[in-house]
C-alpha positions in Angstrom: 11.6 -32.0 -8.1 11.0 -34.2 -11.1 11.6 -33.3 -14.6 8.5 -33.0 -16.5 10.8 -33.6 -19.8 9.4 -37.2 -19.8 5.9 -36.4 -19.3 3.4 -36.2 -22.7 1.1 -33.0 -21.5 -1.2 -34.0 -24.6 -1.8 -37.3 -23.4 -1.9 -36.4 -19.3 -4.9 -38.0 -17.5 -6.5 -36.3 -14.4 -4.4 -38.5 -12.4 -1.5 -37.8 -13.5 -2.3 -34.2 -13.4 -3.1 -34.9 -9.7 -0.1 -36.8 -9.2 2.2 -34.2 -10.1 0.0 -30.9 -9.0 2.1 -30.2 -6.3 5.1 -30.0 -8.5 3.5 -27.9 -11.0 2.4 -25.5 -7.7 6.1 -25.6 -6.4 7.6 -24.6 -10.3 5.6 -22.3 -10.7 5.1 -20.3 -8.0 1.6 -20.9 -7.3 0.5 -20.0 -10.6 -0.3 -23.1 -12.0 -3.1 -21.4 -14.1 -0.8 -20.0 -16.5 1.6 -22.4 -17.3 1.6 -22.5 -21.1 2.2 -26.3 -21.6 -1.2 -26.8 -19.3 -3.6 -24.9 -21.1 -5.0 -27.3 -23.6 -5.4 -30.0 -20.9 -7.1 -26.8 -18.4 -9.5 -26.1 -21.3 -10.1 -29.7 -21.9 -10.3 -30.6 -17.8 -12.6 -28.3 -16.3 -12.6 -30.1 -13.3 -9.4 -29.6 -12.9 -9.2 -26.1 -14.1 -11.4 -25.4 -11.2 -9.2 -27.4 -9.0 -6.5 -25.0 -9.8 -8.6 -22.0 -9.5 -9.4 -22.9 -6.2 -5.9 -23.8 -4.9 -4.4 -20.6 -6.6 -7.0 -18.1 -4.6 -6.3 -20.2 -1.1 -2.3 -19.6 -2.0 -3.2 -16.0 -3.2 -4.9 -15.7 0.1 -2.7 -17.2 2.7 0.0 -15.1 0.9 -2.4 -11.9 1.9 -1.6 -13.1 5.5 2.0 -12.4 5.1 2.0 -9.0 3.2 2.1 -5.8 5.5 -1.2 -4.0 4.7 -1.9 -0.1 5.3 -4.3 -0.7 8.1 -2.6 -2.7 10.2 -0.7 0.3 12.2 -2.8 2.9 14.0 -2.9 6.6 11.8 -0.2 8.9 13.3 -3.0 10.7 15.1 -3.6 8.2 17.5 -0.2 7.6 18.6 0.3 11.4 18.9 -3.2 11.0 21.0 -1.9 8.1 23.1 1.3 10.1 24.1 -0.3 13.0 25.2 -2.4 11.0 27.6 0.3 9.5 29.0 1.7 12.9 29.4 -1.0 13.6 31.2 -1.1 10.5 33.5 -4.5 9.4 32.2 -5.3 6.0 31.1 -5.7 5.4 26.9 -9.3 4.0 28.1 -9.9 7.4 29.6 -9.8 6.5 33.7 -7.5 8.4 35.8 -4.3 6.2 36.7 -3.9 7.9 39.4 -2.8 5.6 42.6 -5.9 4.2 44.5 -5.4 5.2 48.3 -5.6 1.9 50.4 -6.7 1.9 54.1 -5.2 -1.1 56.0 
């Protein structure tokens, strides 16, 4: 990673924002947004405020993708519902799994 000791934040250019975005991304743990040596060049680069914006909701969002959510298992009910079918030898889709005679 580089050291951003060298670099004059007051005098960045849009390039050299771009140049080292990925850096500021990596650093700061997506948040690039709130890093407080940015904000005056954010407020003075809306173009690339937006940029930011829209590269912290896709990381926001593809860290959604890795977070258990509440919904993702099935409610106690339904497993309880599940096992007692089986108990009963009848399919979860409701048909009988009861063996199909075959005639030769």
């Amino acid at each position: 990673m580089t050291e951003f000791q060298s670099l004059d934040f007051d005098k960045m250019t849009p390039a050299d924002f771009e140049q080292y975005l990925p850096e500021f991304f990596a650093n700061g743990d997506g948040h690039v947004s709130t890093d407080p040596r940015l904000q005056t060049f954010l407020k003075n680069n809306p173009d690339c405020a937006a940029l930011v914006r829209d590269l912290e909701a896709i990381a926001d969002q593809a860290r959604s993708l890795f977070e258990p959510s509440e919904d993702q298992d099935p409610s106690d009910a339904v497993w309880s519902n599940i096992q007692n079918k089986l108990k009963q030898g009848v399919s979860v889709s409701g048909e009988d799994d009861s063996p199909v005679p075959q005639t030769v």
